[in-house]
Structure formats: C-alpha cells, structure tokens
ZADO-1210 file (C-alpha; in nm, 4 decimals, padded with zeros to 6 digits):
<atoms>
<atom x="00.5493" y="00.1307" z="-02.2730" code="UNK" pos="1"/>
<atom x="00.4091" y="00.0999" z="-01.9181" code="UNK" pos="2"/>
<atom x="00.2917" y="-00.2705" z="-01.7956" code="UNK" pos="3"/>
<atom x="00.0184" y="-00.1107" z="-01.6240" code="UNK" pos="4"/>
<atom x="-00.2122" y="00.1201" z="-01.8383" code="UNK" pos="5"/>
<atom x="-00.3562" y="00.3129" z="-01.5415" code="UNK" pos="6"/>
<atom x="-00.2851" y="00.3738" z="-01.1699" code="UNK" pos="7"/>
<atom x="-00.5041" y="00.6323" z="-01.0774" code="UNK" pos="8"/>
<atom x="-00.7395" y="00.5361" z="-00.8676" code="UNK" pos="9"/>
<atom x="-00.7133" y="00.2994" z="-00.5614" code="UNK" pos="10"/>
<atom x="-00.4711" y="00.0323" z="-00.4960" code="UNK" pos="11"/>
<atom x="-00.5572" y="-00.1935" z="-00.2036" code="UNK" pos="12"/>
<atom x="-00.1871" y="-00.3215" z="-00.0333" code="UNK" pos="13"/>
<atom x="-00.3690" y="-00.6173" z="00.0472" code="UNK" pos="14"/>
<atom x="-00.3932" y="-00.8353" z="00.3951" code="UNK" pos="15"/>
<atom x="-00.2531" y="-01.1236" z="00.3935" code="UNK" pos="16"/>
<atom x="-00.4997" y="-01.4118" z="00.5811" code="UNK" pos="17"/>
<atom x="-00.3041" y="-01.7094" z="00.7830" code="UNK" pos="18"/>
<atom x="-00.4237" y="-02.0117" z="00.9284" code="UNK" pos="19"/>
<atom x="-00.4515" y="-02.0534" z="01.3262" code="UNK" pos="20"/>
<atom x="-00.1202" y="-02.2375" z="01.2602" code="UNK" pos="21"/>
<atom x="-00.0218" y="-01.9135" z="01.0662" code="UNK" pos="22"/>
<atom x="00.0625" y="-02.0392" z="00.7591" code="UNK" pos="23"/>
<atom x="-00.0474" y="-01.8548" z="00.4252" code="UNK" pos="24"/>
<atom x="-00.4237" y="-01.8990" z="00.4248" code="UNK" pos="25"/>
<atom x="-00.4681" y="-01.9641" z="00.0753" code="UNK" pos="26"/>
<atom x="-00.8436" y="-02.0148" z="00.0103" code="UNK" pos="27"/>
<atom x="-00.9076" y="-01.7011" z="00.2599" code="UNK" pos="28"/>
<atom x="-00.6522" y="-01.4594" z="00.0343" code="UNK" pos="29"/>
<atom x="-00.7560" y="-01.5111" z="-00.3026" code="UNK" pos="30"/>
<atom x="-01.1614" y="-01.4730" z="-00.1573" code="UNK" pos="31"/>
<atom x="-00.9941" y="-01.1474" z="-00.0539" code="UNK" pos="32"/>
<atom x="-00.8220" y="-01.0104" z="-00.3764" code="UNK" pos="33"/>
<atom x="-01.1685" y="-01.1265" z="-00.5855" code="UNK" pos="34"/>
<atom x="-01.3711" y="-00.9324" z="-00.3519" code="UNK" pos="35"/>
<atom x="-01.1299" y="-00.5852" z="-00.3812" code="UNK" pos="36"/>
<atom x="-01.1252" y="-00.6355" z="-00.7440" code="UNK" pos="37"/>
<atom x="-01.5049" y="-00.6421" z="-00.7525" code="UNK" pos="38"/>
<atom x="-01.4917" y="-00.2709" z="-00.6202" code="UNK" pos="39"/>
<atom x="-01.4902" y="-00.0079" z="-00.9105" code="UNK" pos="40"/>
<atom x="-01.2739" y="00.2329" z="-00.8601" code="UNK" pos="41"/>
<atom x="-01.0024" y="-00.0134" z="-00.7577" code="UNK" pos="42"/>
<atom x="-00.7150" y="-00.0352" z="-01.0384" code="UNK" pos="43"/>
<atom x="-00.4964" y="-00.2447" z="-00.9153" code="UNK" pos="44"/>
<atom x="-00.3715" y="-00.4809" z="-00.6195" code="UNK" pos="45"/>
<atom x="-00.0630" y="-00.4831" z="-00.3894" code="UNK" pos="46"/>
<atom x="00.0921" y="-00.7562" z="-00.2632" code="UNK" pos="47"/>
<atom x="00.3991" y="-00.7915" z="00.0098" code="UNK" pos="48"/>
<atom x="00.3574" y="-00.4072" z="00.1518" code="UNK" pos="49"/>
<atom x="00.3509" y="-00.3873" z="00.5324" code="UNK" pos="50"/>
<atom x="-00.0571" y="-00.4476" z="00.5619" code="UNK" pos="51"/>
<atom x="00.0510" y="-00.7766" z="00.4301" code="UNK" pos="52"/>
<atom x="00.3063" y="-00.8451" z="00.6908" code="UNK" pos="53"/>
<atom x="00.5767" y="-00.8786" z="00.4633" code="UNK" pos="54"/>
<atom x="00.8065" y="-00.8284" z="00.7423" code="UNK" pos="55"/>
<atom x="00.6940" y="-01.1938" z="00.8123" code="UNK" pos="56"/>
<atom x="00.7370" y="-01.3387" z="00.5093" code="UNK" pos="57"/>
<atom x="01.0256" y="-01.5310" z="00.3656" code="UNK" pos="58"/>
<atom x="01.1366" y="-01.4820" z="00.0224" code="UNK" pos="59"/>
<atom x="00.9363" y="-01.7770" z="-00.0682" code="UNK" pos="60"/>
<atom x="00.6554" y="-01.6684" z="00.1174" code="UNK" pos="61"/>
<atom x="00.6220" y="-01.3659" z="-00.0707" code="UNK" pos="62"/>
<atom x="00.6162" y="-01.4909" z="-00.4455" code="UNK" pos="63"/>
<atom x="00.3791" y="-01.7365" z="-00.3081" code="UNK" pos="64"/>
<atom x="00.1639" y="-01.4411" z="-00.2231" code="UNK" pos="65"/>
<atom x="00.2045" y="-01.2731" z="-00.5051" code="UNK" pos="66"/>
<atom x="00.1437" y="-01.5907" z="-00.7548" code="UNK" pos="67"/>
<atom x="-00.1873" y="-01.6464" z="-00.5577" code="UNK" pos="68"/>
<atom x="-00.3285" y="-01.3604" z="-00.5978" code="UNK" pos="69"/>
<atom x="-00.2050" y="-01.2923" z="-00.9543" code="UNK" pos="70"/>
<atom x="-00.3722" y="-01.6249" z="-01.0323" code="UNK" pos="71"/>
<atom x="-00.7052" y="-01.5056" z="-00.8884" code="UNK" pos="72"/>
<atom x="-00.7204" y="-01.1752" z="-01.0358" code="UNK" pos="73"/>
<atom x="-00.5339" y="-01.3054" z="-01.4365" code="UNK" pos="74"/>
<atom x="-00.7779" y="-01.1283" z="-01.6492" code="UNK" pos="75"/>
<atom x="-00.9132" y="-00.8877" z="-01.4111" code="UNK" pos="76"/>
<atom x="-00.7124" y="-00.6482" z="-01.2585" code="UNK" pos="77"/>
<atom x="-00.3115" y="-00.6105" z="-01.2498" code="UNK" pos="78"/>
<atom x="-00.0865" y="-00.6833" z="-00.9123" code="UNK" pos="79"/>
<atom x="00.2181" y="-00.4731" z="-00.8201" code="UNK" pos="80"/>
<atom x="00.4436" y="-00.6513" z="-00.5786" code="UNK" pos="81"/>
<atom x="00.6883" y="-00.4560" z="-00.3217" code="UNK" pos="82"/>
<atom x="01.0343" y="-00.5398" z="-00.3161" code="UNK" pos="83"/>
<atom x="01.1785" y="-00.4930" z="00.0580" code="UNK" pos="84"/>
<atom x="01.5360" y="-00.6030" z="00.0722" code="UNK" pos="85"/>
<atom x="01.8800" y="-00.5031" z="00.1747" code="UNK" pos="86"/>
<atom x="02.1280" y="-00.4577" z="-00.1191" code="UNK" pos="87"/>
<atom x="02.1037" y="-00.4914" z="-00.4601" code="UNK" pos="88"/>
<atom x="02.1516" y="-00.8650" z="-00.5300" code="UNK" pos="89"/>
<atom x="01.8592" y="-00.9656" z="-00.3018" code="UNK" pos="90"/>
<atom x="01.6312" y="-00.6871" z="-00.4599" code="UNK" pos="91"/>
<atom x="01.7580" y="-00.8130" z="-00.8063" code="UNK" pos="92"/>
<atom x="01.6217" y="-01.1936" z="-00.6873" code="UNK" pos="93"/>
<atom x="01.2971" y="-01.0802" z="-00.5397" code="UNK" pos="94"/>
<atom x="01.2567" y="-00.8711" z="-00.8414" code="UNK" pos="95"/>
<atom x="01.2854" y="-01.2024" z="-01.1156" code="UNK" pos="96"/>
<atom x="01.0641" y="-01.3832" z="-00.8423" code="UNK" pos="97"/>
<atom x="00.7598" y="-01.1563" z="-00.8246" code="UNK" pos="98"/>
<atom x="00.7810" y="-01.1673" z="-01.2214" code="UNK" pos="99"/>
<atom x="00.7769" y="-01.5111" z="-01.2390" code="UNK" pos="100"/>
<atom x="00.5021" y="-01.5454" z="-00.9898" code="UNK" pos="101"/>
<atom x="00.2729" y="-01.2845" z="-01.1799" code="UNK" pos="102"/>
<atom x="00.3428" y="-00.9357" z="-01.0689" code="UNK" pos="103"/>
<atom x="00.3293" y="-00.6779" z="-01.3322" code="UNK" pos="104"/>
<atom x="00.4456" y="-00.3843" z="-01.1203" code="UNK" pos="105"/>
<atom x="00.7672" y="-00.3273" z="-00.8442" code="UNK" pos="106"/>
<atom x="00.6860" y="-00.1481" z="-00.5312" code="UNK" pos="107"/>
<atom x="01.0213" y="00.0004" z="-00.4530" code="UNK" pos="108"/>
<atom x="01.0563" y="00.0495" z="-00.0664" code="UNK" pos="109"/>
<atom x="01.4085" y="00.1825" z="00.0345" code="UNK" pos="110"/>
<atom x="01.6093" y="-00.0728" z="00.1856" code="UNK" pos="111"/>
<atom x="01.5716" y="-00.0653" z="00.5945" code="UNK" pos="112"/>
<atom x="01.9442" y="-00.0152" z="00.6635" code="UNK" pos="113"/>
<atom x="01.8900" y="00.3347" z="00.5014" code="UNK" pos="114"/>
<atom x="01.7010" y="00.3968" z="00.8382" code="UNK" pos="115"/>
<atom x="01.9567" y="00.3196" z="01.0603" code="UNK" pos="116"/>
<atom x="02.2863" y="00.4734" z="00.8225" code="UNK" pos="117"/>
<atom x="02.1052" y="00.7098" z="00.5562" code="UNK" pos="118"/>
<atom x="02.2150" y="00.6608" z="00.1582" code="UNK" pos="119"/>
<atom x="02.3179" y="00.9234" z="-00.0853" code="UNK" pos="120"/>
<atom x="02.1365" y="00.9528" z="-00.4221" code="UNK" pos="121"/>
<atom x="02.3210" y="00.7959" z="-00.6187" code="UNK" pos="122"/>
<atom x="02.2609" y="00.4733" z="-00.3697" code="UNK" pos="123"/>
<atom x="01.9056" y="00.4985" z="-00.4660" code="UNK" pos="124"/>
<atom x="01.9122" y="00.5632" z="-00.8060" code="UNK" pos="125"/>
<atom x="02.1616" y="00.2123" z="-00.8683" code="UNK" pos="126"/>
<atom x="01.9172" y="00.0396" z="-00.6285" code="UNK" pos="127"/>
<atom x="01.6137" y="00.1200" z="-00.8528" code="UNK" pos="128"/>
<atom x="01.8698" y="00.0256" z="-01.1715" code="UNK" pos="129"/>
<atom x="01.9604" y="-00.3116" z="-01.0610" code="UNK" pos="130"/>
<atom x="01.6041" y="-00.3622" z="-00.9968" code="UNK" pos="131"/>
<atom x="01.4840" y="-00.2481" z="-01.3270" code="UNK" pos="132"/>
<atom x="01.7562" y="-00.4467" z="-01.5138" code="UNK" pos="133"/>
<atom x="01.7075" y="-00.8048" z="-01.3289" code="UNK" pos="134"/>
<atom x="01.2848" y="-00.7056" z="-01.4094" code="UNK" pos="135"/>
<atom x="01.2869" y="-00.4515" z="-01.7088" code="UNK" pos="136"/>
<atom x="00.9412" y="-00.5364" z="-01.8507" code="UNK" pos="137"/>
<atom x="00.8013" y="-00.4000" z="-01.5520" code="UNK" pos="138"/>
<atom x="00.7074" y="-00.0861" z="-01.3991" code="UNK" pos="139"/>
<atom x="00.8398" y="00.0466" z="-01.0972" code="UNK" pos="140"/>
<atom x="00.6561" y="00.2317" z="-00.8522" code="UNK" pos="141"/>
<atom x="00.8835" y="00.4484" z="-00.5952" code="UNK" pos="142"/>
<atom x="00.7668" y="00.4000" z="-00.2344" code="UNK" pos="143"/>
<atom x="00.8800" y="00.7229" z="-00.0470" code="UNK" pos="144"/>
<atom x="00.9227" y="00.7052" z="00.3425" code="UNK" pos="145"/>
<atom x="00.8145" y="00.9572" z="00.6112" code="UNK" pos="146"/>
<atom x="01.0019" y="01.2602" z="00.5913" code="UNK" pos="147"/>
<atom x="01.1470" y="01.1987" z="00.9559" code="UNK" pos="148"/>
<atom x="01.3349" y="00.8554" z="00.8717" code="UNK" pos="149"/>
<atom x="01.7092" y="00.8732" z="00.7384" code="UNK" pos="150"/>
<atom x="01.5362" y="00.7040" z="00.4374" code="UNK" pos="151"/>
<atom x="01.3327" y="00.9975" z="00.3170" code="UNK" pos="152"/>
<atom x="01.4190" y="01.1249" z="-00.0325" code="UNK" pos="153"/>
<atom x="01.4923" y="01.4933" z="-00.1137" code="UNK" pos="154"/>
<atom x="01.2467" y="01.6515" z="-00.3401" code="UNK" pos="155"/>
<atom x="01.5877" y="01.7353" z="-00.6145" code="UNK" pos="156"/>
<atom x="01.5417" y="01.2751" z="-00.5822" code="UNK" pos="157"/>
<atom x="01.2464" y="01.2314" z="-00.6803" code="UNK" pos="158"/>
<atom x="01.2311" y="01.4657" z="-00.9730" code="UNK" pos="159"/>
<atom x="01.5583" y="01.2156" z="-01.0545" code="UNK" pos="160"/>
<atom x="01.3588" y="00.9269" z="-00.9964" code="UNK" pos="161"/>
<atom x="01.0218" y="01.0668" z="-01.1615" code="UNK" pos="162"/>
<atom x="01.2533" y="01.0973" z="-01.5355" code="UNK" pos="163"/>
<atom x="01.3620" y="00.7456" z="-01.4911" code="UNK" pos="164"/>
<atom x="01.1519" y="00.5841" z="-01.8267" code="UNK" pos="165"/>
<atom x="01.0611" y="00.2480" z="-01.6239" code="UNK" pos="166"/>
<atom x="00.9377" y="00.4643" z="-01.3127" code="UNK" pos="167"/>
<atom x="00.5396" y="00.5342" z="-01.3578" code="UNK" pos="168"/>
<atom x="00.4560" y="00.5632" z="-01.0328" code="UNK" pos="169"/>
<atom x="00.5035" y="00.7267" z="-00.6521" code="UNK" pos="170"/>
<atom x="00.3555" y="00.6020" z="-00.3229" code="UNK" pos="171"/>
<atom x="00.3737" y="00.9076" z="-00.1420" code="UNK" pos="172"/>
<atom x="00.3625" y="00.9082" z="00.2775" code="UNK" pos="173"/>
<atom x="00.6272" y="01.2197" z="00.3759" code="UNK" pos="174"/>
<atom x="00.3430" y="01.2576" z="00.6662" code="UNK" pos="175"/>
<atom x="00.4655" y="01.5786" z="00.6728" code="UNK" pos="176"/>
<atom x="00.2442" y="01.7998" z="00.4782" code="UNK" pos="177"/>
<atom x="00.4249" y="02.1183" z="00.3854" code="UNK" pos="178"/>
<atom x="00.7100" y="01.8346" z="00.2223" code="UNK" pos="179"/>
<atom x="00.4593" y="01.6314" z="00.0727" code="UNK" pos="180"/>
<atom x="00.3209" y="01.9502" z="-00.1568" code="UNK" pos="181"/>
<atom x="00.6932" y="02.0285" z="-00.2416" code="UNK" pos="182"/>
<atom x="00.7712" y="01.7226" z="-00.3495" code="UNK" pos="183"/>
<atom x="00.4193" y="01.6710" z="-00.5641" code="UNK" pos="184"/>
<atom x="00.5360" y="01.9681" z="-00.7307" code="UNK" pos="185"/>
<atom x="00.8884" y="01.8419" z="-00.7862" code="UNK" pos="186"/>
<atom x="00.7491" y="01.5135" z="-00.9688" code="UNK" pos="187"/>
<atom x="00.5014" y="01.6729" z="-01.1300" code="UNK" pos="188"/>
<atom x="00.7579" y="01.9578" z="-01.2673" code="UNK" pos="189"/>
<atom x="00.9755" y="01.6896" z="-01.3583" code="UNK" pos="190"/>
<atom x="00.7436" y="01.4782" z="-01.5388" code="UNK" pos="191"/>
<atom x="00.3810" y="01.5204" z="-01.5437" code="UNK" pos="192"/>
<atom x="00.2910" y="01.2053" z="-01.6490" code="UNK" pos="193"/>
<atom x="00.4072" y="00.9636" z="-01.3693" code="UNK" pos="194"/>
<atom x="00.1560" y="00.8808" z="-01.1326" code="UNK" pos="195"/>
<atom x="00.1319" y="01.0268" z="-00.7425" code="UNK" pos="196"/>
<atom x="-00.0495" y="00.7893" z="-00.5261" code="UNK" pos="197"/>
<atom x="-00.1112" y="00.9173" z="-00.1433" code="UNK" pos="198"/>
<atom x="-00.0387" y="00.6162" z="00.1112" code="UNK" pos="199"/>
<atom x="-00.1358" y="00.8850" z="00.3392" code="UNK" pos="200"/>
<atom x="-00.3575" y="00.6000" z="00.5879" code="UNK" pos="201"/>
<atom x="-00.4152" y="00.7936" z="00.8612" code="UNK" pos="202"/>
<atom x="-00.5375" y="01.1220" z="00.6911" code="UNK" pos="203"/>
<atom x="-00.7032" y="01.0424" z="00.3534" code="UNK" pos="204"/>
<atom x="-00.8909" y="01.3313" z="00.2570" code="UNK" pos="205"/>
<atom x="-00.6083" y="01.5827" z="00.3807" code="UNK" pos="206"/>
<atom x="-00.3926" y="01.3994" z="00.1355" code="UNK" pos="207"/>
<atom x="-00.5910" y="01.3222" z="-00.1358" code="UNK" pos="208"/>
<atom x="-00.6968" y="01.7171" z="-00.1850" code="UNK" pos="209"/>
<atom x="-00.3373" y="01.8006" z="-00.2828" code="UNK" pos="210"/>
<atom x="-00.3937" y="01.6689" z="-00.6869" code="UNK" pos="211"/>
<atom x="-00.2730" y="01.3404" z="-00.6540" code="UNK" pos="212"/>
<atom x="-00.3688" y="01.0675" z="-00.8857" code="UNK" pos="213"/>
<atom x="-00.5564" y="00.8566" z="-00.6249" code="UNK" pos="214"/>
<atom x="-00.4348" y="00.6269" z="-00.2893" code="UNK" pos="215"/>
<atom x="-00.2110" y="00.3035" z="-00.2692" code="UNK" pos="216"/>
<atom x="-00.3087" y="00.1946" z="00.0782" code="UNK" pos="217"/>
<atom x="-00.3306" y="-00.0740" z="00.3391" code="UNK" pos="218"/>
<atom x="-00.6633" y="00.1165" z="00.4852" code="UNK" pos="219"/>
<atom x="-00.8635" y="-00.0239" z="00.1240" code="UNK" pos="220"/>
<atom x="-00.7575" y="-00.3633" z="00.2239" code="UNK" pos="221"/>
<atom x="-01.0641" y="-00.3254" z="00.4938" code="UNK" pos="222"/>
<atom x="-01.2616" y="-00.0439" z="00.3836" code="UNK" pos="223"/>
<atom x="-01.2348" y="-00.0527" z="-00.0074" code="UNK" pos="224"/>
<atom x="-01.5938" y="00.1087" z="-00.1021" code="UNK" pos="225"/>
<atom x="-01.5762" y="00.3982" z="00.1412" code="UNK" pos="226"/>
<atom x="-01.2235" y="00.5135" z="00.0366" code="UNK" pos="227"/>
<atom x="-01.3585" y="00.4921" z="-00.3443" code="UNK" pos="228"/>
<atom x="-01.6550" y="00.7266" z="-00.1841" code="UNK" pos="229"/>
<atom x="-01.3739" y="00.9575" z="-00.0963" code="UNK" pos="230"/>
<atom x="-01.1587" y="00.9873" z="-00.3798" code="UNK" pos="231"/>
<atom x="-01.4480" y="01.0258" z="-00.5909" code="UNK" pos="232"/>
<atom x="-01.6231" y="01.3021" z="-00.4018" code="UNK" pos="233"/>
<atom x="-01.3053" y="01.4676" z="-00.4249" code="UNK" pos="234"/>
<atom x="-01.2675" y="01.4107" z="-00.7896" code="UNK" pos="235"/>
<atom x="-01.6236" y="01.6021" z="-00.8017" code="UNK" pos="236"/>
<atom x="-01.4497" y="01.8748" z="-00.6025" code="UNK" pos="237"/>
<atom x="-01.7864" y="01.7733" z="-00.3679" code="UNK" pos="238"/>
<atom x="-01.6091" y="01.8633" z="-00.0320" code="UNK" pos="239"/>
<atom x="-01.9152" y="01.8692" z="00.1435" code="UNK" pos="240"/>
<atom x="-01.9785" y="01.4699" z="00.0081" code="UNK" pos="241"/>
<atom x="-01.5780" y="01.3456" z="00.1176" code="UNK" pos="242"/>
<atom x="-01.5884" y="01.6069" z="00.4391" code="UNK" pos="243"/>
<atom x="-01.9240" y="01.3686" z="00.5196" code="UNK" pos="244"/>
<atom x="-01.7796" y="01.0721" z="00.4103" code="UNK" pos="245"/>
<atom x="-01.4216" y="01.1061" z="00.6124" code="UNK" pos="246"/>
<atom x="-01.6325" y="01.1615" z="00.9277" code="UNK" pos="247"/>
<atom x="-01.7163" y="00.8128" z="00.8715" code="UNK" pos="248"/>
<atom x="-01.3882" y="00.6750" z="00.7685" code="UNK" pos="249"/>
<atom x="-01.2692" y="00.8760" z="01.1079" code="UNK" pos="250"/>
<atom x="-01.3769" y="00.6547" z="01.3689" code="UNK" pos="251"/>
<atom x="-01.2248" y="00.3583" z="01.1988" code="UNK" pos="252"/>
<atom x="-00.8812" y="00.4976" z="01.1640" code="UNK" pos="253"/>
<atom x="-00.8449" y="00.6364" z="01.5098" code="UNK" pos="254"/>
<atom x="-00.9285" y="00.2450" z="01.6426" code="UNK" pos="255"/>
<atom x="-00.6736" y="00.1061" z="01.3784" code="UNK" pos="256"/>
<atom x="-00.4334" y="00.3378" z="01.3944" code="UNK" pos="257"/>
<atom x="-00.4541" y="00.4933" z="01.7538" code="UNK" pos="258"/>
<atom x="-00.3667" y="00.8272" z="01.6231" code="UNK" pos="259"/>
<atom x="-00.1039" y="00.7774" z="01.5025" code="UNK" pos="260"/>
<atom x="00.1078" y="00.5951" z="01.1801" code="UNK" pos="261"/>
<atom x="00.1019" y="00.2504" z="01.0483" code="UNK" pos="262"/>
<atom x="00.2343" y="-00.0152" z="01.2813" code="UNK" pos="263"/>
<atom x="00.2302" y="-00.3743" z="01.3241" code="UNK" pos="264"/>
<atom x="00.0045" y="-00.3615" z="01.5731" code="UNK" pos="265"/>
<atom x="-00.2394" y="-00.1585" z="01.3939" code="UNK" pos="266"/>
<atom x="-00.2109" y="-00.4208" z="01.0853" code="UNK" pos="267"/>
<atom x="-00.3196" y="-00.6656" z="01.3940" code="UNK" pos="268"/>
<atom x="-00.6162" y="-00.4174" z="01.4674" code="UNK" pos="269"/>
<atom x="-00.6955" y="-00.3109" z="01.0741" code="UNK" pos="270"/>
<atom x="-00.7590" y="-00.7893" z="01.0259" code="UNK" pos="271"/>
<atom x="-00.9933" y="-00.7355" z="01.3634" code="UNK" pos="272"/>
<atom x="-01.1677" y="-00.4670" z="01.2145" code="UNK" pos="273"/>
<atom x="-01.1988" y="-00.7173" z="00.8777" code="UNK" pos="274"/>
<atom x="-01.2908" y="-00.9728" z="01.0963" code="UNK" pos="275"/>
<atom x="-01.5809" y="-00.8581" z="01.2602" code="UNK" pos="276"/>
<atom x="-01.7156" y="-00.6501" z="00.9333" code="UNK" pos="277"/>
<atom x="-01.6880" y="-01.0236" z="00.7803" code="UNK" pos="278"/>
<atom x="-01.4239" y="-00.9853" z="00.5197" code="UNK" pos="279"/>
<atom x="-01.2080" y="-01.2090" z="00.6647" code="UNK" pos="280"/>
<atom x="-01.2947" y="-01.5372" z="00.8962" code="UNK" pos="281"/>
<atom x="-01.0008" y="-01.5622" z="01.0709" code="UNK" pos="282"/>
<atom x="-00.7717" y="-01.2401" z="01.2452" code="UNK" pos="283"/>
<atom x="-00.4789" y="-01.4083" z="01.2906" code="UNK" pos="284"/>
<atom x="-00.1454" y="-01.2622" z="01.2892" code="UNK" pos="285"/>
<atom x="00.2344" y="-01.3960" z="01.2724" code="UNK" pos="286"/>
<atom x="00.4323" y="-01.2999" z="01.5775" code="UNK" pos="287"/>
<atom x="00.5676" y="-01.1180" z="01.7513" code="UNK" pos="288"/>
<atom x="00.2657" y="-00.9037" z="01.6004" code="UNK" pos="289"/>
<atom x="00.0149" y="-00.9406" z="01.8422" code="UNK" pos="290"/>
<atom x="-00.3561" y="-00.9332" z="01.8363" code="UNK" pos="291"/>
<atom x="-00.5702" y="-00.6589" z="01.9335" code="UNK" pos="292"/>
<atom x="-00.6721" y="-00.6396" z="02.3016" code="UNK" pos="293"/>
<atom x="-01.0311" y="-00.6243" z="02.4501" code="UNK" pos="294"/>
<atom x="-00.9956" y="-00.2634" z="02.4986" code="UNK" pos="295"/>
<atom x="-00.8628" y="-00.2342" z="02.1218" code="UNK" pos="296"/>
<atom x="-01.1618" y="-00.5404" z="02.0088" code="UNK" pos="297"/>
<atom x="-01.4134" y="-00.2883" z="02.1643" code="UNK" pos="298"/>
<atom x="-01.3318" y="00.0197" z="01.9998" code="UNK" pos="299"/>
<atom x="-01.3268" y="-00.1477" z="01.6662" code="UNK" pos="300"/>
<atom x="-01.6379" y="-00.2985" z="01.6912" code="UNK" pos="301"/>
<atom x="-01.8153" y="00.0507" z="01.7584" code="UNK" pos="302"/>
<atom x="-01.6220" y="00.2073" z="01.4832" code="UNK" pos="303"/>
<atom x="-01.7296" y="-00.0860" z="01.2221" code="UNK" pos="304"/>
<atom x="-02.0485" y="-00.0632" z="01.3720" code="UNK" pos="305"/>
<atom x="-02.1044" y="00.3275" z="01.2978" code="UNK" pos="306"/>
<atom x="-01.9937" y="00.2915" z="00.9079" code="UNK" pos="307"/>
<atom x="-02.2571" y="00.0084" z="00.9199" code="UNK" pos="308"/>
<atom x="-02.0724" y="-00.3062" z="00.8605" code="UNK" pos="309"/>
<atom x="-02.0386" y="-00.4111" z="01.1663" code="UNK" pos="310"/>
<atom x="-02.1273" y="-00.8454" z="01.0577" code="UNK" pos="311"/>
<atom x="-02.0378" y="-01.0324" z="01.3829" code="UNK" pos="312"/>
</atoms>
C-alpha cells in the first residue's frame, strides 16, 4: 500500500530560511511549511530538493529539515524528503534518517557522479533497491534529470522503474519536450497508476497540458496560490483562465530564472522574490550562493509587484 494516498496536485520543494549567521532558521521554516499547507490544492511538502539548498546541507542538516517540518505539518499534510547521495550505502543512511525524522516519501535524485561518468540501468534500478530496502515502508518518488545530462533516463527506464511496487511517483524535468511526451507515455503504458508530477519551473503551463498528475516544484515554494490557479484552470480544460493566469506567473519566472533552468543563483533570486512579497523575513543564502544583485532586486520587485504581492 502507498504511504502517501494522493500526489496529484502540487508539491511545494520547499525553501529552506537561515539565519544572518546562516544557520537553519527554525522558527522562519516551519512558519513556511504551515503557510504552504494552508493552500488547497497543495498535497504534499518537499524537503532537501535544490530550492532548499540541499547542496548546502550536511547529512545532519537535512534530517533536521525534514524533522522540522514533519513536526509542523504531523496531522496535516505528508512530507517527501529527497535523497541526494553518491553510492548506495550513503543513500541507504539518508534513507533510515529522513524516516526517522518524519518523511513519509523518498525523492530519488540520481547520484551526481552519473553526470560526470553516466550509469547503466541496472545501476539505477540497485540504487532505487538499496534505497527501498534500508526504507521499505515508504514510497519512492523517481526524480528524472534533464534530458541533456549523462544522468537522464531512457524512456525503456522508466517504464522499469514505473513497475517497481514501492515506486508511486515521477518528478518529471527532461526540459526537452518532444522526450518528456515519450516518456509520459512510457510510464503511463507501463503502469497507469503511478503518479507524473511536472518539475517543469520555468514553463508550467507548457508542461502541465501534457496529462500529468500535477507539479512538484521549487516555483510553489514562493508562488503557491497562483500555480494552484494554473493547474486548476487546466484541470477545467479553461485555457483561456491558465493562458491568463501564466501571463502573470511569466514575469516572475523570467526575474528568477533569467530564462533559463534552475540554478543556485536563481534559488538566491526565487528567497528575494519571497522576501519582498513577505513570505519570508530574511533572504539569506549559504555560500558560495550569492544574493541577488540590484539589477536582479529590481526586476523582482516589478515582477512581485505586477502579480500583486509585492509587501515591502
């Protein structure tokens, strides 16, 4: 039986607030998971993805994270924490720590020296075992990588992966679209009832139009209410409504994102744009991630100022 009953929907991959002194700013992160989880339309919460700096984090660091804002959000909504490691022991460790800390969900990302070296499929699929065996009460959710990296998996994969029994979910970002539809079909062919989330950021509605399930995201982290406005004018098949709706959401991903994909920089940019719509109090980032500029401050504040949250 699945630990989570239903992904579909939106899954914030949340920020993760630090101190001038940039430790983990406790107080500031669970404010931050109770006010996603007061959003419906939001089904669960993601802790450790690369919103949340996890790059930053020590192991430590990120059960702490996760334990946090499972404790905040026990009774409310479920949290998925990602696993980022190198080989299978570590992933087996992290795994038993974001159980013990709360997490009722695995966020499989493929390990980074897959970048550099590329894997074969069998690599992947004893990766995801170990990980299921050292956690095997909870789900997994396969995080699949831009279809340009050495760490992209084959569409004949993820049909593997999708008949896995302890895999329920994908977090989809090929950013390459004509991959992305082949490999929807794939899972879906394979088995229809595991759950396709786009982590498309940087072009929501072109994603979300393809019959996915919903978005896992770092975007919702900031912007929770108007991606929900999205997803469920496309739901409604109201393309009119999310055409109307992106326009907004436009403006605020070209000064986050700069045209371009996820970064650390534009994690920097995405707590500015928090900051100054008053979700968080305090922007600051671990380095060597560094903080937006004025140029970058500027842009943001007219983009959070045209969707009308625009707080300091």
């Amino acid at each position: 039986m699945p630990s989570i009953a239903n992904y579909k929907g939106i899954i914030p991959a949340i920020s993760c607030p630090f101190t001038p002194d940039h430790k983990i700013d406790e107080p500031a992160l669970r404010k931050l998971a109770s006010w996603l989880a007061g959003h419906q339309g939001v089904v669960a919460i993601m802790t450790n993805g690369h919103t949340g700096e996890v790059f930053s984090l020590t192991p430590r660091e990120r059960a702490e994270v996760t334990r946090i804002v499972a404790d905040e959000l026990k009774g409310r909504l479920p949290v998925i924490s990602s696993i980022v490691c190198e080989g299978l022991a570590e992933a087996a460790e992290h795994a038993r720590a974001a159980k013990e800390a709360g997490a009722v969900a695995l966020d499989v990302m493929p390990p980074h020296h897959w970048l550099r070296f590329g894997f074969t499929p069998d690599h992947a699929l004893q990766y995801f075992e170990a990980i299921h065996k050292a956690a095997p009460d909870l789900d997994l959710v396969c995080h699949v990588y831009p279809a340009w990296t050495r760490a992209s998996y084959s569409s004949q994969l993820l049909a593997q992966l999708a008949r896995l029994p302890y895999l329920q979910a994908f977090k989809v970002g090929q950013r390459d679209m004509n991959k992305y539809a082949r490999d929807i079909q794939a899972i879906r062919e394979a088995d229809p009832s595991k759950a396709i989330l786009t982590c498309h950021d940087e072009y929501l509605l072109a994603s979300m139009v393809q019959g996915v399930d919903g978005a896992l995201v770092g975007f919702a982290t900031f912007i929770p209410q108007l991606i929900i406005d999205l997803w469920n004018a496309v739901q409604a098949g109201d393309l009119k409504k999310a055409m109307e709706v992106q326009a907004v959401i436009t403006p605020l991903k070209d000064a986050v994102y700069g045209g371009g994909e996820p970064t650390g920089e534009a994690h920097a940019r995405m707590k500015g744009g928090m900051y100054l719509a008053g979700v968080i109090d305090d922007a600051t980032v671990r380095p060597p991630t560094e903080a937006p500029n004025e140029k970058e401050t500027a842009a943001l504040r007219a983009a959070v100022a045209q969707a009308g949250l625009l707080k300091r």
